[in-house]
C-alpha positions as CSV (number, residue, x, y, z in Angstrom):
1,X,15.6,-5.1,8.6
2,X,14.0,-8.6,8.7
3,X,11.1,-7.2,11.2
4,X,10.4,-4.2,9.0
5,X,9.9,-6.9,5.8
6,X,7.3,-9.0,8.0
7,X,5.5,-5.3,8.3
8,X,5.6,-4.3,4.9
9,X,7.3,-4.7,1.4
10,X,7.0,-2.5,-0.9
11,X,7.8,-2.5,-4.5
12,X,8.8,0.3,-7.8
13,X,7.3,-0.6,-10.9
14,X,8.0,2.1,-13.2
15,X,6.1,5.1,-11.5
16,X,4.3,3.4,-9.4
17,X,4.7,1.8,-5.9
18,X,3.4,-0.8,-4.4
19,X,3.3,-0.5,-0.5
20,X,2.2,-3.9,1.2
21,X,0.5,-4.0,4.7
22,X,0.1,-6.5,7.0
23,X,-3.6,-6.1,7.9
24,X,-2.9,-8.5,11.2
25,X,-0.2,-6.3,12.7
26,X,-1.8,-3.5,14.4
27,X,1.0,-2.6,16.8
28,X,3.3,-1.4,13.8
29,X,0.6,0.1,11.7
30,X,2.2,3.6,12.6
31,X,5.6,2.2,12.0
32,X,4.0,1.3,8.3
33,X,3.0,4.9,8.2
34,X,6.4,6.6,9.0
35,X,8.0,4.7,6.3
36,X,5.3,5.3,3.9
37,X,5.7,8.8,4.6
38,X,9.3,9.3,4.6
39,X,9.4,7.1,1.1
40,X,6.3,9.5,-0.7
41,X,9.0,12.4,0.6
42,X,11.5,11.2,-1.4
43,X,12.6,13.2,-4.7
44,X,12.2,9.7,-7.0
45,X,8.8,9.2,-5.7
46,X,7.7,12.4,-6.0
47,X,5.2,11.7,-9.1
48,X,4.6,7.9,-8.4
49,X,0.8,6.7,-8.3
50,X,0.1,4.9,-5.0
51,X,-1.0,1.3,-4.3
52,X,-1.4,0.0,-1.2
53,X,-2.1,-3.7,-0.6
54,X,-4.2,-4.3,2.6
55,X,-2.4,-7.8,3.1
56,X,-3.5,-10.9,5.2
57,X,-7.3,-10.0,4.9
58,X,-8.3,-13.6,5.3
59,X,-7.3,-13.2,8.8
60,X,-10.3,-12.5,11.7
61,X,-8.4,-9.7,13.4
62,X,-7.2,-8.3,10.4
63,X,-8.0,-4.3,9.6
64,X,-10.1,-3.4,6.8
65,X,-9.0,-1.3,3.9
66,X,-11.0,1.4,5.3
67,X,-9.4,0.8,8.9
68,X,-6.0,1.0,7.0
69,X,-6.9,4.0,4.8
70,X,-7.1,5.9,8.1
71,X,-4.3,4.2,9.9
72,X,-1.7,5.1,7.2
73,X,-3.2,8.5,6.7
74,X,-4.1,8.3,3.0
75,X,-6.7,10.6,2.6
76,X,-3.9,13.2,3.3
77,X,-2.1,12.4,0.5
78,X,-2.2,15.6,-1.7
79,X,-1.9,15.7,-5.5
80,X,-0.8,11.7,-5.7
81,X,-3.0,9.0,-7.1
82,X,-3.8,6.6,-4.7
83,X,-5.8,3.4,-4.4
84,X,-6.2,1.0,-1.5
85,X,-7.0,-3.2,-2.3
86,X,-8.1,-5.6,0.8
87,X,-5.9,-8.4,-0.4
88,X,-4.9,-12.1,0.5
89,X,-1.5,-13.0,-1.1
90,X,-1.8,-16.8,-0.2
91,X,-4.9,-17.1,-2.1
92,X,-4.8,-14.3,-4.6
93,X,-7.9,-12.4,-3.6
94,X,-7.5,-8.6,-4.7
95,X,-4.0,-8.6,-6.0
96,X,-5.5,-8.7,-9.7
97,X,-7.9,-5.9,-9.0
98,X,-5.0,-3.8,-7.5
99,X,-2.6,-4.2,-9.9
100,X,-5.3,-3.5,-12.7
101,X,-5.5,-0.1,-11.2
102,X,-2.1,0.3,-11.2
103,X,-1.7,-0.5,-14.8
104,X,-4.6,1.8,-15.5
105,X,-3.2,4.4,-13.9
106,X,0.5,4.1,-15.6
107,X,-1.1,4.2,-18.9
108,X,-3.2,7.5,-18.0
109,X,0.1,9.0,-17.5
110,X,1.7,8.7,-20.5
């Protein structure tokens, strides 16, 4: 379990989720994808709006939110909101941005 949480971390807030990705760690970018997949299959999560973080961007190998975007499959996703944000927890870059979409989106909704 403690590997899985260095690959991603994801989070409810009402119906939303929060999926974070480590941008760095392309050797479990299809593991993120399973999981992301299996979770979006889930009954509870069936009408949730989509935010993925694109973590650790301040890194120089790390993937892009494009690069991610097609990684985790997103463009896929069928009749769910979604919305992909390059982010850097440790300074804050993007989470703000993200997480204005996300409120955006939950008030669309009700």
């Amino acid at each position: 379990m403690a590997r899985r949480n260095r690959l991603m971390l994801v989070k409810m807030i009402g119906a939303g989720l929060i999926f974070v990705v480590d941008s760095n760690d392309r050797e479990r970018v299809n593991e993120a994808r399973e999981e992301l997949t299996r979770m979006l299959a889930e009954d509870e999560l069936r009408d949730a709006v989509l935010l993925v973080f694109a973590n650790k961007q301040d890194l120089p190998n790390a993937m892009n939110a494009a690069e991610i975007t097609d990684k985790l499959g997103l463009h896929s996703l069928r009749n769910r909101n979604w919305y992909i944000q390059a982010t850097c927890a440790t300074s804050g870059d993007g989470l703000y941005e993200g997480l204005d979409w996300l409120s955006n989106q939950l008030k669309n909704q009700k």
